[in-house]
RODO-2510 file (C-alpha; in nm, 4 decimals, decimal comma):
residues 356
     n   res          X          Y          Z
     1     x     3,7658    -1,9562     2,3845
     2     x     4,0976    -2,1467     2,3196
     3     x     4,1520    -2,4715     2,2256
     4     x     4,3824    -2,6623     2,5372
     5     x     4,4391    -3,0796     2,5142
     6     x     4,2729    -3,2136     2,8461
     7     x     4,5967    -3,4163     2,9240
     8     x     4,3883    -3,6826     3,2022
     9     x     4,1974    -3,8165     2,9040
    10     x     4,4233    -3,7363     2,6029
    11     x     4,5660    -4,0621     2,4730
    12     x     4,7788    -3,9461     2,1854
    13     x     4,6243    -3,9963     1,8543
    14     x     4,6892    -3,6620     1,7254
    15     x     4,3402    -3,5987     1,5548
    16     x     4,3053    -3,2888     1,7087
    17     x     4,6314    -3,1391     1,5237
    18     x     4,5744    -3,3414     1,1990
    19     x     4,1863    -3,1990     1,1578
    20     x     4,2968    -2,8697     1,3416
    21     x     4,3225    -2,6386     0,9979
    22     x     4,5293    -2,3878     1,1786
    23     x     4,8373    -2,5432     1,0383
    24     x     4,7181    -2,6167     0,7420
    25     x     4,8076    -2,4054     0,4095
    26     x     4,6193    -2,5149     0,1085
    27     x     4,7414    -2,3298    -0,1923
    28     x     4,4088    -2,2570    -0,4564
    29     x     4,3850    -2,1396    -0,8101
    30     x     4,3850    -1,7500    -0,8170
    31     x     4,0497    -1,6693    -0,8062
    32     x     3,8675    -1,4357    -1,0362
    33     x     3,7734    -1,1135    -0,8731
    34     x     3,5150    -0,9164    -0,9263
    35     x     3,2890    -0,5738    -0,8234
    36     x     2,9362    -0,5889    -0,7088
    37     x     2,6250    -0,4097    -0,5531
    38     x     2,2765    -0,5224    -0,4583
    39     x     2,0387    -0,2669    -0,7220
    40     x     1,7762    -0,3243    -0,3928
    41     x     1,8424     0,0556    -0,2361
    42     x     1,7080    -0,0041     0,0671
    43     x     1,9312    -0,3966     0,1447
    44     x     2,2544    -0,2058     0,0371
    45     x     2,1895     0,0754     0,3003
    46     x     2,1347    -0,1635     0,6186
    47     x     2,4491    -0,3599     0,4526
    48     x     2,7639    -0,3175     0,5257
    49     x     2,9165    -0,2583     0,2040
    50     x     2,7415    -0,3729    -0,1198
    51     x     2,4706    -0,6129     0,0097
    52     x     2,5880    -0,9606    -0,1816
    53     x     2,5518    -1,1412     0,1097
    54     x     2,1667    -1,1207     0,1390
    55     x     2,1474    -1,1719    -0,2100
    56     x     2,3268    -1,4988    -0,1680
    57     x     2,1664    -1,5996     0,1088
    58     x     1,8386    -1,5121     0,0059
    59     x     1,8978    -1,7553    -0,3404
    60     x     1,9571    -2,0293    -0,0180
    61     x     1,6106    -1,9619     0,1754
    62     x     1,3947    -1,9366    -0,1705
    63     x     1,5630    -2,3049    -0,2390
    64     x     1,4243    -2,4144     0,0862
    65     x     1,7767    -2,4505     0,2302
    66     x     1,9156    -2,3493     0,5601
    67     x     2,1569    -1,9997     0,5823
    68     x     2,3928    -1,9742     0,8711
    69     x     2,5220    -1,6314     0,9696
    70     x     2,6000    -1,4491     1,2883
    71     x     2,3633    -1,2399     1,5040
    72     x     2,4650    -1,0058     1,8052
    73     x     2,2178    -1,1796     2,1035
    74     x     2,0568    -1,0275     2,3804
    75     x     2,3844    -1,0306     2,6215
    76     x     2,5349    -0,8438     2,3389
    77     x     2,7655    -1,1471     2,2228
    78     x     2,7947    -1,2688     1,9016
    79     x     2,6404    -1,6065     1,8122
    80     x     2,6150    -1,8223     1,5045
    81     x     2,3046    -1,9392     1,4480
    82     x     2,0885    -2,1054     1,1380
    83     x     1,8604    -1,8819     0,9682
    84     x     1,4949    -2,0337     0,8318
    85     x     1,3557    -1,7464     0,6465
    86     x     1,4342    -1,4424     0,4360
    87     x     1,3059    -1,2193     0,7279
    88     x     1,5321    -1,3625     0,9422
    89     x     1,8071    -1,2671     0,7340
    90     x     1,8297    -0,8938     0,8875
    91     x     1,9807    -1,0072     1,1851
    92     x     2,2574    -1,2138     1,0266
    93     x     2,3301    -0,9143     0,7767
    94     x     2,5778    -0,6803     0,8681
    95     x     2,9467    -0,7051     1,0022
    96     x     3,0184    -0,8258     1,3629
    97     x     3,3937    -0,7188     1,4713
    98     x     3,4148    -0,9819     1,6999
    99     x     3,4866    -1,3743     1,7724
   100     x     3,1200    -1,5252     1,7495
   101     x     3,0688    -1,8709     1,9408
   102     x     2,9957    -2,1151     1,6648
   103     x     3,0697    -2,4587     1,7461
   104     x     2,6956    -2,5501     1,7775
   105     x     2,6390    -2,4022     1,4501
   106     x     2,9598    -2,5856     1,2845
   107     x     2,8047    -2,9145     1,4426
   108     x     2,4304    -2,8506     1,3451
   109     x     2,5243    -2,7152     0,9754
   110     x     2,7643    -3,0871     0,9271
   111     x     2,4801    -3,2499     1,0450
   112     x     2,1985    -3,0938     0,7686
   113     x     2,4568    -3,1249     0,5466
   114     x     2,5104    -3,4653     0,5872
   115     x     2,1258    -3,5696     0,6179
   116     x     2,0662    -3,4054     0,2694
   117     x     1,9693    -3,0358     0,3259
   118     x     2,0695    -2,7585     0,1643
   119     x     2,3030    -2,5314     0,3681
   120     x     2,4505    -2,2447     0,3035
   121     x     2,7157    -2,1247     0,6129
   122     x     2,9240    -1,7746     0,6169
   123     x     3,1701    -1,6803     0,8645
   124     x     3,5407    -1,5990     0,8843
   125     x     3,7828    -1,8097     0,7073
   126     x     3,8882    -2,0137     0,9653
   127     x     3,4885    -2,1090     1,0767
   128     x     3,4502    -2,2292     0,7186
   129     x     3,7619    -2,4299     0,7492
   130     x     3,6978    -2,5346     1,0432
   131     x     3,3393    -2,7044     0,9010
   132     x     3,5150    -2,8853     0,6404
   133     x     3,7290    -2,9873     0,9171
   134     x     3,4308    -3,1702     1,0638
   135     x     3,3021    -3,3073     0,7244
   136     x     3,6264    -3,4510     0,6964
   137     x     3,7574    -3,2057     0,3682
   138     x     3,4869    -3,2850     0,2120
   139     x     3,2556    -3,0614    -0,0567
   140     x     2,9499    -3,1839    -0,0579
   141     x     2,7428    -3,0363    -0,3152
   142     x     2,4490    -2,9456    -0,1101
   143     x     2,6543    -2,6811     0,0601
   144     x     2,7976    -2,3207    -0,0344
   145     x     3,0550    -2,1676     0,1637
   146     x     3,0970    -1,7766     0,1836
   147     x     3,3903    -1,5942     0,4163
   148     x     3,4878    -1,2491     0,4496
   149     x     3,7987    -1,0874     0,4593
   150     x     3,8856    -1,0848     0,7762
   151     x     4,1149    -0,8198     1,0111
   152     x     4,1113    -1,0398     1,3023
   153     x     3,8044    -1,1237     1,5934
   154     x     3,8882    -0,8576     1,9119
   155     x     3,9117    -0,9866     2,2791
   156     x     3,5388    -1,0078     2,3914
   157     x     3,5919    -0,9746     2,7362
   158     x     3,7169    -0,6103     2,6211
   159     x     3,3968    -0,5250     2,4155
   160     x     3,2130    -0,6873     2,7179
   161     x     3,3610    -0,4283     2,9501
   162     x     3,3216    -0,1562     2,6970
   163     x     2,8877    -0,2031     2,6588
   164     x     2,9129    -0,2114     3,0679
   165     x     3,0844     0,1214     3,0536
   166     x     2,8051     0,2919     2,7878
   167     x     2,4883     0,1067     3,0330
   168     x     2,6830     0,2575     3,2973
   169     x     2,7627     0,5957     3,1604
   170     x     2,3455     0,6140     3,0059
   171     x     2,2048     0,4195     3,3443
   172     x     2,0439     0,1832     3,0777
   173     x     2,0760    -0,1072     2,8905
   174     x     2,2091    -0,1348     2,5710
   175     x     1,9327    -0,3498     2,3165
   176     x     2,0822    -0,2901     2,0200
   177     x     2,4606    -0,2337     1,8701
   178     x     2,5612    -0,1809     1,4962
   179     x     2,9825    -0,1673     1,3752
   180     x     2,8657    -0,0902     1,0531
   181     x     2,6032     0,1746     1,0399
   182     x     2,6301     0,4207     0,7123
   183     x     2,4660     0,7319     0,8357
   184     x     2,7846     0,9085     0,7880
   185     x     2,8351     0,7185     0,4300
   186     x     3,0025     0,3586     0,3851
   187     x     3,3561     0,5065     0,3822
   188     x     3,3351     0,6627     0,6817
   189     x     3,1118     0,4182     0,9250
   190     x     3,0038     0,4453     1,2289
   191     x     2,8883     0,2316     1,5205
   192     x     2,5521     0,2692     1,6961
   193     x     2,4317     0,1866     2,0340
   194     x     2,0813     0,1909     2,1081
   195     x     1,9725     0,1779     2,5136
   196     x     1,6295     0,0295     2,6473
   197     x     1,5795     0,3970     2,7426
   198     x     1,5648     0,5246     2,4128
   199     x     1,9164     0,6722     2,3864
   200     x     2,1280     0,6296     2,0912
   201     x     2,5140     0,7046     2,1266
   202     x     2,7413     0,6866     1,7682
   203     x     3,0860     0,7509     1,7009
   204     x     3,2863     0,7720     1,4258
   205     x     3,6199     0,4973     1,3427
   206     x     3,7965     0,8406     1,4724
   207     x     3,5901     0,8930     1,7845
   208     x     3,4232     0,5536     1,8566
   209     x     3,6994     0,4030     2,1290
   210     x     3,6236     0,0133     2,0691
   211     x     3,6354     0,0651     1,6774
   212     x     3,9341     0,2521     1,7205
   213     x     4,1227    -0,0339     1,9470
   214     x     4,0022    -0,3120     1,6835
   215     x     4,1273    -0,1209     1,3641
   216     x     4,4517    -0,0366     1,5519
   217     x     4,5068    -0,4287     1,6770
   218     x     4,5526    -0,3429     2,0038
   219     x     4,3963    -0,6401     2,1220
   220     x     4,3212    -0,8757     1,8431
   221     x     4,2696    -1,2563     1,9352
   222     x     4,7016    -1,3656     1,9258
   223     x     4,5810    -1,6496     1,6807
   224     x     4,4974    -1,3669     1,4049
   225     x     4,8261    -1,2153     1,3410
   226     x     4,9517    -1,5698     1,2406
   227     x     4,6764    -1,6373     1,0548
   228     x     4,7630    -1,7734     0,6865
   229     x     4,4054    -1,7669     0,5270
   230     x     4,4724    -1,5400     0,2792
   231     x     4,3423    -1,4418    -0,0821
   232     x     4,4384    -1,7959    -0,2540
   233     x     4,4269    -1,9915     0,0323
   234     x     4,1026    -1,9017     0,1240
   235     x     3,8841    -2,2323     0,2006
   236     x     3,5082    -2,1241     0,0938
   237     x     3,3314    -2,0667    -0,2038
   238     x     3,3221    -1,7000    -0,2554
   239     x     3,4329    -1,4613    -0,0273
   240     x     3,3300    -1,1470     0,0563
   241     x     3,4788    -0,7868     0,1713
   242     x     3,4377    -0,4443     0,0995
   243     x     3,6075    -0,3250    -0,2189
   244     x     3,7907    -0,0409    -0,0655
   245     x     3,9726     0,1973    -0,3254
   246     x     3,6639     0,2334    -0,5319
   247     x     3,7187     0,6102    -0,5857
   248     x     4,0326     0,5249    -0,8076
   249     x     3,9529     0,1779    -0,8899
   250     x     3,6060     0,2262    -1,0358
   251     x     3,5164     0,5740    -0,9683
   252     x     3,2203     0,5913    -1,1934
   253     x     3,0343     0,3662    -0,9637
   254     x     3,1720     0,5117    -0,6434
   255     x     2,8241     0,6649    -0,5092
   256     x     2,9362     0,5884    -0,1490
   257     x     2,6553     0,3429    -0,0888
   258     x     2,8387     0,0608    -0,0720
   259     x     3,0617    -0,1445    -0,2797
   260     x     3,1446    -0,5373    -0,2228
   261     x     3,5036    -0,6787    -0,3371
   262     x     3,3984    -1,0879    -0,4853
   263     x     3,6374    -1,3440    -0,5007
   264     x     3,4746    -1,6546    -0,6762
   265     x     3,7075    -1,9568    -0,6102
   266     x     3,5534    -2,2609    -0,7594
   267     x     3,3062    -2,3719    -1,0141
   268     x     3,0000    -2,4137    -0,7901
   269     x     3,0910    -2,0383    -0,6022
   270     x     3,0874    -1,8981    -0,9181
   271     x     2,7653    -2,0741    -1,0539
   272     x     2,5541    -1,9079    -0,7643
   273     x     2,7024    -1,5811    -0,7698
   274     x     2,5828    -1,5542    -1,1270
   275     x     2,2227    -1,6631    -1,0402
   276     x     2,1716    -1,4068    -0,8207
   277     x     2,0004    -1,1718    -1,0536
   278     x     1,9382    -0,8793    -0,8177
   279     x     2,3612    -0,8309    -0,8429
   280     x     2,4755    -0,5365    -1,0596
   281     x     2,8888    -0,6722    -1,1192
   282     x     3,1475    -0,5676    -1,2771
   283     x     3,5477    -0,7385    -1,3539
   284     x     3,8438    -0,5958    -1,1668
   285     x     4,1070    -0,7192    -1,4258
   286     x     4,4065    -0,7505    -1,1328
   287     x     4,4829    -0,7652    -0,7749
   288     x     4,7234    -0,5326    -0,7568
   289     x     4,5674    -0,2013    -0,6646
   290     x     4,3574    -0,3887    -0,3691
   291     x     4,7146    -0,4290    -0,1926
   292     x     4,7923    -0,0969    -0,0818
   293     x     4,3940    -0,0593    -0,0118
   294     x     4,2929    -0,3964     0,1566
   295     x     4,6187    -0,5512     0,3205
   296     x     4,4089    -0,8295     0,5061
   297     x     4,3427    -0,9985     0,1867
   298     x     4,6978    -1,0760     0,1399
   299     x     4,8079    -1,0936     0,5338
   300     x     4,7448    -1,0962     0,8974
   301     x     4,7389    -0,7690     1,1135
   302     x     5,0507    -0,6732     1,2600
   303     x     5,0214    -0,6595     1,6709
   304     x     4,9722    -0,3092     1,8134
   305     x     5,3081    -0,2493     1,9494
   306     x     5,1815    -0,1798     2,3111
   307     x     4,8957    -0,4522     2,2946
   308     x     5,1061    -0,6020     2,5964
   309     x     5,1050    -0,2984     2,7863
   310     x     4,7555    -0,2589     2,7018
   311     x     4,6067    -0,6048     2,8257
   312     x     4,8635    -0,5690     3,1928
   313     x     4,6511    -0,2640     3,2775
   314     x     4,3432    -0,3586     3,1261
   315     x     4,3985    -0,6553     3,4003
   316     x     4,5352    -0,3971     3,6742
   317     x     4,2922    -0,1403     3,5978
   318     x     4,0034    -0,2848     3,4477
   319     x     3,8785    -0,1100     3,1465
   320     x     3,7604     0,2663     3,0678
   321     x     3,7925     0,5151     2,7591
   322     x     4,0865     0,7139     2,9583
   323     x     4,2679     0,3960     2,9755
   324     x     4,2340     0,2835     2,5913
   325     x     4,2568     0,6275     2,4511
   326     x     4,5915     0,6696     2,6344
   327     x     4,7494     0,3353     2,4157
   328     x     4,5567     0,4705     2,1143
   329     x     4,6670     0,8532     2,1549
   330     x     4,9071     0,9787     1,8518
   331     x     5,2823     0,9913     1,9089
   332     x     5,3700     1,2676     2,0815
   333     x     5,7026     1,5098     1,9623
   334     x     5,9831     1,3333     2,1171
   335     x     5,8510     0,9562     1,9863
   336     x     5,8402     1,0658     1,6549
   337     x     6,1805     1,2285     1,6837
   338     x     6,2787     0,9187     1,8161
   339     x     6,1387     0,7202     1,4710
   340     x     6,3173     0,9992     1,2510
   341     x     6,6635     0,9257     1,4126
   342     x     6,5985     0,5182     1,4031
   343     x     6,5057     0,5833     1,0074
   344     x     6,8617     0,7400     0,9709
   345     x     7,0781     0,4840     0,8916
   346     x     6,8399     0,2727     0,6410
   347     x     6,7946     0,6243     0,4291
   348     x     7,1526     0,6561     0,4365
   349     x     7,2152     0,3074     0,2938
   350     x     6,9472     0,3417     0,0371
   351     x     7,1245     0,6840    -0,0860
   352     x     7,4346     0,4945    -0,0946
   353     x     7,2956     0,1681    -0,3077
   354     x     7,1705     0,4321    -0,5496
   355     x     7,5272     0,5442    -0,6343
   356     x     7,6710     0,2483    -0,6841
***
């Protein structure tokens, strides 16, 4: 979906750019940053990474509040909806690499908000921005915000074509799809499709085509490499991630379960993390070794160079693994000749520098 002004009916107030937060760049308070894991075993190995979120969303539902989260639906598209219950909170839990449609839930979590309930609503940066967009920049204190670090939400018309080619390819339907699954360990995920006929097909972020496409940008919603919701501009309460670079960050606790990255960015975030009892957390003192390890905290994804290429024959030729693994495949001899020779002249002029 894309936002477009309807020009017959548009008379010119510019609301929609002045509430749009797209172009909006609100500078926050560095905010403290911390480690953390669910001690509940069983929560932190359906999670995908430490398990915080259920623990904070959990607090919400035992309040008698509302949690709103995303679920993959029955057509395999991913929806965010408001959650009632803490059983309902397994189909909310877990990441979703892709755009989900939530302007209903935006709508219906201002309006709770606004009558009084308690509400707490997760999604990616620009979903939380965009419902204080709609509450007018307001923080009422009846709701808790939580977003993730976020790589960018893929083209769904590509994952749509890439579930029709695994039904096709298993002559069944697929019921059930996981990004995140940790059978192989939480470093090295995997995704899971499960078919009405019982079969279950898994691959690897080295094998798995889709997961390979997404983490390479190839075709990333244009929107997300401009995206400036970043670290301390971040608009909700706490946000979420996984705290890649545990092994040399905090390697006594690196068990391979599952570890979550916290950011805590204002006084009521930080109150609720700490309530949550269930949380075994830890201080990172500094930012600075999650740069090298977690560059979307600090900036968008940088376009796959042949994403154009890739979206002309993906409307040519429609969409198959031959076709994607052929954008995705490694350079081959004379490209990365080519790259050595291009590299020339800025190693020569560093060399030089460094005798002067």
């Amino acid at each position: 979906m894309y936002p477009v002004v309807d020009s017959a009916i548009c008379i010119a107030c510019d609301l929609c750019e002045k509430s749009c937060p797209g172009g909006k760049e609100i500078r926050r308070p560095e905010p403290q940053i911390l480690g953390s894991q669910i001690t509940d075993q069983e929560i932190r190995r359906v999670s995908s990474s430490g398990g915080v979120f259920t623990a904070l969303a959990a607090r919400m539902i035992r309040q008698g509040g509302v949690v709103f989260g995303t679920i993959m639906n029955e057509s395999m598209t991913a929806e965010t909806v408001g959650i009632f219950s803490e059983e309902g909170l397994a189909a909310i839990r877990g990441s979703k690499y892709l755009q989900s449609q939530s302007a209903d839930a935006i709508a219906d979590a201002a309006d709770l908000v606004n009558k009084g309930v308690r509400v707490l609503f997760s999604g990616t940066p620009c979903q939380v921005a965009g419902l204080y967009a709609k509450l007018g920049e307001a923080h009422p204190s009846n709701l808790m915000t939580v977003d993730f670090v976020c790589h960018g939400t893929p083209s769904p018309g590509v994952f749509n074509a890439y579930i029709k080619t695994l039904e096709k390819l298993h002559n069944s339907r697929v019921v059930r799809f996981s990004f995140r699954d940790k059978r192989l360990g939480w470093k090295d995920f995997s995704t899971v499709a499960v078919f009405e006929n019982g079969d279950v097909e898994s691959g690897t972020q080295k094998t798995d085509p889709f997961l390979r496409g997404f983490l390479q940008n190839l075709y990333l919603r244009p929107s997300c490499h401009e995206c400036h919701l970043r670290f301390d501009t971040l608009p909700a309460d706490i946000t979420i991630a996984d705290l890649w670079g545990a092994d040399s960050i905090c390697p006594e606790r690196d068990d391979d379960t599952g570890l979550s990255l916290v950011l805590l960015h204002s006084d009521a975030g930080r109150e609720w993390f700490e309530s949550c009892r269930e949380l075994d957390t830890f201080p990172i003192p500094s930012a600075e070794p999650l740069k090298r390890v977690n560059p979307s905290l600090f900036g968008p994804s940088t376009p796959h160079k042949r994403r154009s290429q890739f979206f002309r024959a993906y409307a040519r030729e429609g969409f198959s693994f031959e076709s994607l693994n052929r954008f995705l495949a490694p350079p081959g001899r004379l490209e990365r000749a080519i790259e050595r020779i291009r590299r020339i002249p800025s190693a020569i002029g560093r060399r030089l520098h460094g005798r002067q």
